[in-house]
Every structure is written in C-alpha cells, then in structure tokens.
VOMI-747310 format. One line per field, with one value per residue (C-alpha): residue number from 1; residue in one letter; x, y, z. Coordinates in Angstrom, 1 decimal. Example, Ala and Ser with C-alpha at 12.3 -4.5 7.8 and 13.67 -1.06 7.14 Angstrom:
# residues 2
n = [1, 2]
res = [A, S]
xx = [12.3, 13.7]
yy = [-4.5, -1.1]
zz = [7.8, 7.1]
# end
This chain:
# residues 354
n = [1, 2, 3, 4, 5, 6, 7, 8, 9, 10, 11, 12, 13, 14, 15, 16, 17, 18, 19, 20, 21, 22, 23, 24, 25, 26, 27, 28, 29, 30, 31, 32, 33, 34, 35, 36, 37, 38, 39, 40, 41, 42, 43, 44, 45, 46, 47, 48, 49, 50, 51, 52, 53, 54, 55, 56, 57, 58, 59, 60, 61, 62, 63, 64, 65, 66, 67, 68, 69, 70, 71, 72, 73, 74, 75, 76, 77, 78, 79, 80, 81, 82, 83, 84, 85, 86, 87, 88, 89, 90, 91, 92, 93, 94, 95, 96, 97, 98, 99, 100, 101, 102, 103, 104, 105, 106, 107, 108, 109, 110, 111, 112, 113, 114, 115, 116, 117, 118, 119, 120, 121, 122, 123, 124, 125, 126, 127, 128, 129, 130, 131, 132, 133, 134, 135, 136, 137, 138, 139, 140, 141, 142, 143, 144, 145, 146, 147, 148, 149, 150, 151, 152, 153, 154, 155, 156, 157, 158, 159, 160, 161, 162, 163, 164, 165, 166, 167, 168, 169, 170, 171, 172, 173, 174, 175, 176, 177, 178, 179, 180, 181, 182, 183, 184, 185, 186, 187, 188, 189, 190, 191, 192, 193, 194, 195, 196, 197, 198, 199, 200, 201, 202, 203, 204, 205, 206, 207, 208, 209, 210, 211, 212, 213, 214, 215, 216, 217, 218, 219, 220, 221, 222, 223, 224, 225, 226, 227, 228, 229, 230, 231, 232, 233, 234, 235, 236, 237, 238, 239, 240, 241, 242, 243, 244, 245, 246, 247, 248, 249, 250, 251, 252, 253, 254, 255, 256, 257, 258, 259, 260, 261, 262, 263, 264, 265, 266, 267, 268, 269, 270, 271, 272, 273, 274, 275, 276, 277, 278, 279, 280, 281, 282, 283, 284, 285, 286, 287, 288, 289, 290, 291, 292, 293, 294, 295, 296, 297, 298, 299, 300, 301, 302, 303, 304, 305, 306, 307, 308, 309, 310, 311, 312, 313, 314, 315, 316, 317, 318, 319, 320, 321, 322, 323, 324, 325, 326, 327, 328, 329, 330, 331, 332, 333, 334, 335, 336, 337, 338, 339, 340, 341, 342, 343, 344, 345, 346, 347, 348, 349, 350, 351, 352, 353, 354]
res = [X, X, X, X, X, X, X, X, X, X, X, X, X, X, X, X, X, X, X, X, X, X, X, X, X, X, X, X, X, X, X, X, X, X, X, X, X, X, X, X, X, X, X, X, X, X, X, X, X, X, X, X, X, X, X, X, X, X, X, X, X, X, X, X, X, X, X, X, X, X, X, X, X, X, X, X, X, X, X, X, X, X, X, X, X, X, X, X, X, X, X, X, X, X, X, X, X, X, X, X, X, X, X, X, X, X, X, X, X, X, X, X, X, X, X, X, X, X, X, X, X, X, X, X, X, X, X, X, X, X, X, X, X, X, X, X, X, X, X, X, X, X, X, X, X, X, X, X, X, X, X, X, X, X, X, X, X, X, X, X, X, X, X, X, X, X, X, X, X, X, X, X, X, X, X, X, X, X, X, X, X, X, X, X, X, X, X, X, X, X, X, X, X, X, X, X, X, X, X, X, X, X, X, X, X, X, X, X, X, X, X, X, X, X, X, X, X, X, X, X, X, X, X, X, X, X, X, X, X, X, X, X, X, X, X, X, X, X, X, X, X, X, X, X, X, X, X, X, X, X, X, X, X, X, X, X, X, X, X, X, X, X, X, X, X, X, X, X, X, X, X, X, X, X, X, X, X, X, X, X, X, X, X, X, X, X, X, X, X, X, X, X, X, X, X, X, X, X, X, X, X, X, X, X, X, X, X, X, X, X, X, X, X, X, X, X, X, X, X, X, X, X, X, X, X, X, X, X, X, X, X, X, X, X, X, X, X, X, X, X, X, X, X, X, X, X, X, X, X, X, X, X, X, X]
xx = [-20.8, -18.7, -19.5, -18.1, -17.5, -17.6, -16.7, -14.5, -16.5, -20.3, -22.3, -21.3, -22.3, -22.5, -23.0, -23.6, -22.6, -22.7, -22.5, -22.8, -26.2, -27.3, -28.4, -28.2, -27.4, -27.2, -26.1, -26.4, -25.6, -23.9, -25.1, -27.0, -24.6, -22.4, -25.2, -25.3, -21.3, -22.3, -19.6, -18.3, -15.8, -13.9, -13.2, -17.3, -17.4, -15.2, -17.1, -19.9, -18.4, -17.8, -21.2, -22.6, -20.3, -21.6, -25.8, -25.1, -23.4, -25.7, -28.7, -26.8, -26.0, -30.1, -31.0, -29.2, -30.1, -26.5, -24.5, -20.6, -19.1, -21.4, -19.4, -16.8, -14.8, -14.7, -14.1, -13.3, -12.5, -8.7, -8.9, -8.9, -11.6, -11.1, -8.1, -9.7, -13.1, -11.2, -9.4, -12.5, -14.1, -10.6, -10.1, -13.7, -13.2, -10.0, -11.5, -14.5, -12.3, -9.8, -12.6, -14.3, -11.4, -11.8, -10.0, -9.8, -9.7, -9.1, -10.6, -10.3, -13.6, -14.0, -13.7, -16.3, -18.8, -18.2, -19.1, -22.4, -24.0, -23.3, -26.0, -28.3, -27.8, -25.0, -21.2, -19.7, -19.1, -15.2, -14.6, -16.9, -16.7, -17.6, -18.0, -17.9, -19.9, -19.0, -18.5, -14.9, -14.1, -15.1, -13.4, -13.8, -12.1, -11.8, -13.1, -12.2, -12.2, -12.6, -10.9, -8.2, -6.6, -5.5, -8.0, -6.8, -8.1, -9.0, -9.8, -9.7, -10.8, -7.9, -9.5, -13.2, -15.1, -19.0, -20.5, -18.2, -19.3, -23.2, -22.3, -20.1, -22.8, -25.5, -24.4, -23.9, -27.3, -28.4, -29.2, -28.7, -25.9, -25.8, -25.8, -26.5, -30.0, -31.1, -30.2, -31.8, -35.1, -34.6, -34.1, -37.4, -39.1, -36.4, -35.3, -32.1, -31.4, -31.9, -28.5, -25.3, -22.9, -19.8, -18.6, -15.1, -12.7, -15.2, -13.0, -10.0, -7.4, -4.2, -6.7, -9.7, -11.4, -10.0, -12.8, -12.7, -15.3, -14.1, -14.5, -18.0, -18.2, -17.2, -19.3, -22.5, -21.5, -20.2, -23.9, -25.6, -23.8, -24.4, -28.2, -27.2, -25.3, -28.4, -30.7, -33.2, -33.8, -32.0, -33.9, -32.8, -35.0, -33.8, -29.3, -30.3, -31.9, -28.9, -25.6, -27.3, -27.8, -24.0, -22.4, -25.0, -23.5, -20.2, -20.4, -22.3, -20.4, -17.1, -18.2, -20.3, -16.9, -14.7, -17.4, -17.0, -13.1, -12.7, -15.5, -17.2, -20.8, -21.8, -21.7, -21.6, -22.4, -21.8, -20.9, -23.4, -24.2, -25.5, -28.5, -28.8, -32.3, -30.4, -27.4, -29.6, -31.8, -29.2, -27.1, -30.2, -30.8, -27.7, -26.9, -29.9, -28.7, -25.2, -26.6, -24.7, -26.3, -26.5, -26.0, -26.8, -27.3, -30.1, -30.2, -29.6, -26.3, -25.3, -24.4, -21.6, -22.3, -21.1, -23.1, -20.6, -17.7, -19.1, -19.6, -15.8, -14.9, -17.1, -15.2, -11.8, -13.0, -13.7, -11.2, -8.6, -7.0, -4.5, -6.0, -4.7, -2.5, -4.2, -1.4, -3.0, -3.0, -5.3, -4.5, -6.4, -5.6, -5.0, -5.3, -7.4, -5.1, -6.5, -10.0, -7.9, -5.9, -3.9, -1.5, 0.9, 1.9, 5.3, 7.6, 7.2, 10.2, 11.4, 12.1, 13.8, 16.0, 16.9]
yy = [116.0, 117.3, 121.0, 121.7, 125.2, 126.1, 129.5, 128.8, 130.7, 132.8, 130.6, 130.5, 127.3, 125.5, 121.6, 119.5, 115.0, 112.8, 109.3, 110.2, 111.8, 115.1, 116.8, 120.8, 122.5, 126.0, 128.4, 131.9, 133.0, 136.0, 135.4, 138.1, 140.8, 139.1, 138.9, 142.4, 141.6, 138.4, 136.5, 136.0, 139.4, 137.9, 140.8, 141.2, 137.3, 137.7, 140.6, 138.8, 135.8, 138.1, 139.1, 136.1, 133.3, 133.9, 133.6, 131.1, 129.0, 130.0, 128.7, 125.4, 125.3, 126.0, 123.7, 120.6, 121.5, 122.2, 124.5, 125.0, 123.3, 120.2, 119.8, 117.1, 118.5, 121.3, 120.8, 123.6, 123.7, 124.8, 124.9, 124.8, 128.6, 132.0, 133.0, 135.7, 133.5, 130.9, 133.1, 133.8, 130.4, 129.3, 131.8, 131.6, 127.7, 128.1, 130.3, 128.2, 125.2, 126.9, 128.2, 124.5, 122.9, 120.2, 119.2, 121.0, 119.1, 120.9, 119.4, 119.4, 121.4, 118.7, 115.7, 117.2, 117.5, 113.6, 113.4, 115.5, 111.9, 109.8, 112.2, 110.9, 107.5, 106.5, 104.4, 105.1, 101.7, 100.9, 101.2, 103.9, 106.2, 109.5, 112.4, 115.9, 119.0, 122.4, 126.1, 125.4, 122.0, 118.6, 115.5, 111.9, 110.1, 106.8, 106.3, 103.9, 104.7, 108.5, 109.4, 106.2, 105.6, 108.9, 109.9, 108.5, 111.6, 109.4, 112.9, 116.8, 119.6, 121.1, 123.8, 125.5, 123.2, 122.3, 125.2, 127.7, 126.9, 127.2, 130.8, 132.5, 131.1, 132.2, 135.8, 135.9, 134.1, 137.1, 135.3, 136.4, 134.7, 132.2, 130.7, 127.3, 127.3, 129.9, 127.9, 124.6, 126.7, 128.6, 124.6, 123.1, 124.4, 124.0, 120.8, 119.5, 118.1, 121.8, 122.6, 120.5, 121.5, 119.6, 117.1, 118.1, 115.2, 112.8, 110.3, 111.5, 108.3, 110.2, 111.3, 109.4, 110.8, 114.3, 117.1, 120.5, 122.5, 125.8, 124.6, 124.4, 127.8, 129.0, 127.2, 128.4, 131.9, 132.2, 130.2, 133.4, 136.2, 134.6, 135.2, 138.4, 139.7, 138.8, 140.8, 137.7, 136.3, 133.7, 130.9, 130.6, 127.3, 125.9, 127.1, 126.4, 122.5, 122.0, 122.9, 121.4, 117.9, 118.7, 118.8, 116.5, 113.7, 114.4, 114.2, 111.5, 109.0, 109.2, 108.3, 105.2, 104.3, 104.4, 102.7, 100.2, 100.2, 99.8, 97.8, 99.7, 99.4, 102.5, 105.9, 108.9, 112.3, 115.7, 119.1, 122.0, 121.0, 118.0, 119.7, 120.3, 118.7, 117.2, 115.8, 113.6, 112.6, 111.3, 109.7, 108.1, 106.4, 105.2, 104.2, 101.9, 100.4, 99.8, 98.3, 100.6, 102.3, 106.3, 108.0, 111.7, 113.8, 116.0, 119.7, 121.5, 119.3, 120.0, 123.1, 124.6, 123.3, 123.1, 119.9, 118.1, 119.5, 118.3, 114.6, 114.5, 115.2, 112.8, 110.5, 111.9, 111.7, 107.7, 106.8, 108.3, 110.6, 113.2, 116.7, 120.0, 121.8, 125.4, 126.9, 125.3, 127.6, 127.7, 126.3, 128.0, 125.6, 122.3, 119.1, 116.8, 113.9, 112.7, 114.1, 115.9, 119.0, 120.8, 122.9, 125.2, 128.6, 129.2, 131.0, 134.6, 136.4, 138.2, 134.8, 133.4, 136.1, 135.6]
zz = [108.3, 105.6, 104.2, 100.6, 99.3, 95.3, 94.3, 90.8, 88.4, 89.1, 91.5, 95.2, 96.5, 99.8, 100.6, 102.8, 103.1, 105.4, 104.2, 100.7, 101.5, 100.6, 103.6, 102.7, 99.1, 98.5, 95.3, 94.8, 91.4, 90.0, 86.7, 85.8, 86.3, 84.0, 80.9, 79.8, 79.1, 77.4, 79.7, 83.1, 84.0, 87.0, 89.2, 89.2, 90.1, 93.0, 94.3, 94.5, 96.2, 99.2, 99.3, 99.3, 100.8, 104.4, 103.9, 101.3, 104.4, 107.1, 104.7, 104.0, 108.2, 108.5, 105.7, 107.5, 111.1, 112.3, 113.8, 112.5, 115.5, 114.0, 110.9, 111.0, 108.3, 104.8, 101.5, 98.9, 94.9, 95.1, 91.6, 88.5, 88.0, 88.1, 90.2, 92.8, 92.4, 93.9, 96.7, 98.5, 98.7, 99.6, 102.3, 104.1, 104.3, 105.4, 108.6, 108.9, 109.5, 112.0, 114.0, 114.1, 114.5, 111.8, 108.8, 105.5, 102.4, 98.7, 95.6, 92.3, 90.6, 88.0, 90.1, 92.2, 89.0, 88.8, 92.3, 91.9, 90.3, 93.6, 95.3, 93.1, 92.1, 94.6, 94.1, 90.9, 89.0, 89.1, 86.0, 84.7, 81.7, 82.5, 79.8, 82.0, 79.3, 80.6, 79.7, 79.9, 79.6, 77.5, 78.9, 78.8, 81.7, 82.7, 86.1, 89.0, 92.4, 92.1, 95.4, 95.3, 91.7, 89.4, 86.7, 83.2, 80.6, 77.0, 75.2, 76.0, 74.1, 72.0, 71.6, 72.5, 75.0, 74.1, 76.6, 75.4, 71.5, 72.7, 74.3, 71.8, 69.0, 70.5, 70.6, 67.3, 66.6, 69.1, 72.1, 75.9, 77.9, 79.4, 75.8, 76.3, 78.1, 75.2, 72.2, 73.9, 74.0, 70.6, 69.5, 70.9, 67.5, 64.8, 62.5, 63.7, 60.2, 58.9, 58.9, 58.1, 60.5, 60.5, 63.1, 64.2, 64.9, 64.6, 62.2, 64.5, 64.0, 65.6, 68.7, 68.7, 71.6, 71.4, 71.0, 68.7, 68.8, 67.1, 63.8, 64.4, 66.1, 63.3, 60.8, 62.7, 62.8, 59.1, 58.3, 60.2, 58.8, 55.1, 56.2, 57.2, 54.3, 51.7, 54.3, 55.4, 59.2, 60.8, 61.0, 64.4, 65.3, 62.6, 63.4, 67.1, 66.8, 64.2, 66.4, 69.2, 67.2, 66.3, 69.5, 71.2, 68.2, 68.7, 72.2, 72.7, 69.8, 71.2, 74.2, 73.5, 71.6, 74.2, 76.3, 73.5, 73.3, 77.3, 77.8, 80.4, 80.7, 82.0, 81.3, 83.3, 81.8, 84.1, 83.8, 82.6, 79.3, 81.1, 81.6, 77.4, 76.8, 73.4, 74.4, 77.1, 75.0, 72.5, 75.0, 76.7, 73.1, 72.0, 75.4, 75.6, 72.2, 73.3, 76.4, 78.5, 81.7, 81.3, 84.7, 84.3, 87.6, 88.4, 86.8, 90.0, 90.2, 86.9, 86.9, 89.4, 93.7, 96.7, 97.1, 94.8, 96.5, 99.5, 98.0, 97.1, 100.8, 102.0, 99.8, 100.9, 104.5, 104.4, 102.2, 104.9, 103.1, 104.5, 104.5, 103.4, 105.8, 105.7, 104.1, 100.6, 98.0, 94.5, 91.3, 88.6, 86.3, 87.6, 85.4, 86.6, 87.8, 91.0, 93.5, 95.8, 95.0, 97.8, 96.0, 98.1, 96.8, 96.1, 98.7, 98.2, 96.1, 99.1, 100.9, 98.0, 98.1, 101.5]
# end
C-alpha cells in the first residue's frame, strides 16, 4: 500500500497503489484564489497546502479503508514545482512515514505524470514514446522501464511550454485563468482554419523535436490587439479554435515523427493539456493512421495527483529500489533523468564554515 503526496504547484493531492491499482485519489485545489491574479502566486499556494494536506490524506486513508499504520510505504514529488509548494508536501510525508515506520520514496513530478496512464490502461510498453503537455513543461521522452533505465528527453520547450501559451493568450483574448480549459470551450464554436497562426519549429532540422511556443504567443496576441486598435470584437471562437488547432498540430506531428524515427508503436500523451479536447482528438487520428496505439489517461489524472505519485512508488517499491533517507531535500527544478528523485540539501553555511 503505497500513499503518494503532490503538492508542486496549486492542487494538493493524495494517492493510493497497491499493485498498480488505484485504490484512493484525492485533490483539493487552490485554484481559485489564484484566478483573480490570472496565475499561480506561490506564497498563496503554500498556504493552502497547509490547510489542506491533512483532510486531503484522511479522505484518501477513508477512501481506501486504511488506517496509516496500513500503508507499506510514501511517495512525494521532491521536485521539480514551486519551492515552499514543495516544502510542505515534503515535510508532512516525511512525518507520516516516521510515525508509520515505512519507507519514504521522492519522485520526480513528471515521471509521476507518465505514471498517471498505468492506472488506467496498465504496463507502459518498453519502448514507449510519451509526449507530457503541461502549464510548465512540453517534452517528448523516450520511455523504457520508467522506474529502471534513465529517461532519454528527444525535445524540450526552449522556451514557453503549450499550457503556459493557452494561459497568457487567453488573458489577452480576455479569458479567466486557468487558460486552457477556457479557450478549449471558447473553441467548441469557432473555425480552426480561421486563423493562420504559425507553427514554430515545425521544419526544425538543427532540433527536430524541440518545441517553441512564444512565437505563437505572440502571434495570437498581436492578431487580437490589431482587432482592438480598429475598434471591432475579437472573434474569439474563431482566435480560440485556431491556436488550439496550432498547438494541437505541432504537438501532435513531432510526436508521430519520432514515433516514426524510433519505431515505437505507441504513444503516450500526459500532462494537463492532455485533457485539451483538440489535441486528443488530433492525436487519436493521426495515431490511428500511423498505426500507432494512443494511450491518453483519464481527465482527473491529467491534471496534477497524488494518485500518480503514488503509481511511481508502487513502481519504486517492486522494482527494489533504495528509498530516500529522510534527510531528502526538494529540487525545484530537477531535470527529468530517472523516476526517483532524492536530492539532499546542501550543508548549511555555518557548517561549511566550520
């Protein structure tokens, strides 16, 4: 029984494994204190994860029909997120494993959103290709035994990831935050060949599988102020459906080429814009004519869990990995090289001194 803790950014999640099943999953969201500031303030996010890590455990405990002294080990993300975000999940799984007396295991945020689709559809395929869409990160990995063999990154953003695009557009499109649930409904009625956004990097030769989505940021906010400036509406279906199709093609061509390159026949797409009602529905079609298999998680394990954390420990824990001693520290921003992260803080200046 392993019980995974997420607290990097605004949701406060607890999990619960065994066996790779799902048996409890729990998130309380700060969200909506961060909307009227159209983005996530982090001393607010911390704040909240105080207030909420213990009933968001107690409800996971009472979901899965266990007391603490049941579970058989924690996981946490030790990073990468917000700094004092981090600090409190790390700290209350930190206690709850002293007290229980079982092993405490830090993980890597984004190897725990690859994880998320193993609740759902079970083993990952060794090899896999898996695309991870979030507010702050786009990456295309090369997947083999997630918990075994280091993570080889094909492409990173080199700048703006695809959820951070959808956010900082849709404030200037006038949109509440969170940015990219409002421009997939403002999209639902628009023409997604309305508008010709540009690609960015798609004929990349240097970095084929890099992303770059601050061009297109760009583009879509110069589009809207041009409306602006001669005094008419936004036709906001219209801007919406069109950077949607945008990212959702980008996205979704570099990774059925590096399927192609690698020849790996299926696909794995996680993260937040996961959920993106486009980007699924593109990579669902061109998957099925690349005869490739498209493994996309549920919504509610899209978006930040304990749940997923949870699956990577449950991984850690059969594959016999070492734990984390509890003097593990955070890494706020880790690169994702292997599932298991157990950073240790640097001796404090006063001892180095001495």
């Amino acid at each position: 029984m392993v019980l995974g803790i997420e607290s990097s950014c605004d949701e406060t999640g607890a999990g619960i494994v065994s066996g790779g099943r799902l048996l409890a999953h729990v998130v309380a969201s700060s969200m909506d204190e961060h909307a009227r500031f159209g983005g996530v303030v982090p001393e607010i996010a911390a704040r909240a994860h105080l207030q909420a890590f213990t009933p968001v455990v107690q409800e996971a405990l009472a979901q899965a029909g266990l007391g603490v002294r049941d579970i058989d080990a924690v996981a946490v993300t030790t990073g990468p997120g917000l700094s004092g975000a981090l600090q409190v999940g790390l700290a209350g799984a930190k206690s709850l494993a002293y007290a229980a007396g079982v092993p405490l295991y830090g993980v890597h945020h984004l190897a725990g959103h690859v994880a998320a689709d193993t609740l759902e559809h079970g083993p990952l395929p060794d090899p896999c290709m898996v695309l991870i869409v979030s507010g702050g990160h786009t990456s295309l990995l090369l997947v083999r035994d997630l918990v075994r063999d280091p993570i080889l990154h094909l492409g990173d953003t080199v700048d703006d990831a695809a959820g951070e695009c959808f956010d900082k557009v849709a404030r200037v499109f006038g949109l509440p935050y969170p940015g990219g649930p409002a421009i997939d409904r403002a999209a639902r009625e628009g023409n997604p060949c309305a508008v010709a956004f540009p690609r960015p990097l798609l004929g990349s030769k240097d970095d084929p599988y890099a992303f770059s989505f601050s061009g297109l940021k760009t583009a879509a906010a110069r589009w809207a102020e041009q409306h602006r400036l001669r005094g008419e509406d936004i036709p906001l279906a219209d801007g919406a459906a069109s950077l949607q199709e945008a990212v959702a093609d980008v996205l979704t061509r570099k990774a059925l080429a590096a399927c192609r390159q690698y020849d790996v026949r299926t696909l794995v797409v996680v993260g937040g814009v996961a959920a993106n009602s486009r980007v699924r529905a593109l990579a669902e079609e061109r998957c099925a004519a690349a005869g490739v298999e498209l493994r996309v998680p549920p919504l509610t394990l899209c978006t930040d869990n304990g749940a997923m954390i949870a699956a990577v420990g449950d991984l850690l824990v059969r594959a016999g990995a070492d734990p984390a001693q509890l003097n593990v520290s955070i890494d706020p921003s880790a690169p994702l090289e292997y599932a298991a992260l157990h950073p240790v803080a640097a001796p404090a200046r006063a001892a180095r001194a001495a």
